[in-house]
N, C-alpha and C positions, 0 to 999 in steps of 0.2 A: 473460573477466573484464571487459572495458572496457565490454560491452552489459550485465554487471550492473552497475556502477561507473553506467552512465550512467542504468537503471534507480531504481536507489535515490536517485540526485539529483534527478530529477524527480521520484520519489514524494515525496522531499522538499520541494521546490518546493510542490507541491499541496498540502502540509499546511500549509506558511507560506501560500500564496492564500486556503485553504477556513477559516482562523484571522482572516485577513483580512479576508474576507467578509463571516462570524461577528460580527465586531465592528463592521462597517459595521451590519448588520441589527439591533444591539443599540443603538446609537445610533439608529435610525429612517431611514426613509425615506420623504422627500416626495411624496406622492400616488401611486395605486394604480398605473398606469402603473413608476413606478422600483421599485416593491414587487413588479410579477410578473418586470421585467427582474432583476432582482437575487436571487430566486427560481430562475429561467432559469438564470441563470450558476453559483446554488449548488451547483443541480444537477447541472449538467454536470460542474463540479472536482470532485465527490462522485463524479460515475461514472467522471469521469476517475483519480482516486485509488483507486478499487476494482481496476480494470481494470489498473494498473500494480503494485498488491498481488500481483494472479495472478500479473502476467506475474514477477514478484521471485521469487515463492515457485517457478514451473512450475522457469526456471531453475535457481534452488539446486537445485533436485532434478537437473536435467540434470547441473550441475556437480560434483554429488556422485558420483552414477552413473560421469561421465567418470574420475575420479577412483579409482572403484572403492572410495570407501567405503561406497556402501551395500553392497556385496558382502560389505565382510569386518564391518561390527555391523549386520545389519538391524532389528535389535530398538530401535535409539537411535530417542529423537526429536529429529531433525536443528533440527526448532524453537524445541523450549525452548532456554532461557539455560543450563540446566544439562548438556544432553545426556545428560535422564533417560532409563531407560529407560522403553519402552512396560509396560502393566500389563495382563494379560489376568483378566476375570473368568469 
C-alpha cells in the first residue's frame, strides 16, 4: 500500500507541475530558444504523468487480485466511482 500511497502522490505532483507549466506557456515565453525548452519539459511531465497512470492502475489491480476481490465479483468495474457492473453487448 505505501508503493501505491507513494504512486498516487507523485501522480499528483505531476498534475500540480504539468498545470504549472500550462500557465507559464499561456503567459508566453520569451524567444524560441525558452519556447522549445519549455515544450521539452511539457513533454516529459506529460509522459512522466502517463507512465505513473499505468503504473497506479497495473497495481490496483495487483492489490485487488492479493486481496482476492477480483476472485469473488469479476464482473465489477473496479474503476468507476460506482463499482458498476461491467455491461456485455
Amino acid at each position: 500500500m505505501k508503493q501505491f500511497n507513494d504512486l498516487v502522490f507523485r501522480y499528483e505532483m505531476l498534475l500540480q507541475k504539468e498545470q504549472e507549466l500550462s500557465n507559464l506557456a499561456a503567459g508566453g515565453v520569451d524567444g524560441i530558444d525558452g519556447f522549445l525548452a519549455l515544450s521539452k519539459y511539457m513533454t516529459s511531465v506529460k509522459n512522466s504523468l502517463h507512465k505513473t497512470y499505468i503504473k497506479i492502475l497495473l497495481l490496483y489491480i495487483e492489490i485487488l487480485e492479493k486481496k482476492g476481490i477480483l476472485g469473488a465479483e469479476p464482473y465489477l468495474n473496479y474503476l468507476s466511482k460506482e463499482l458498476n457492473p461491467f455491461t456485455f453487448n
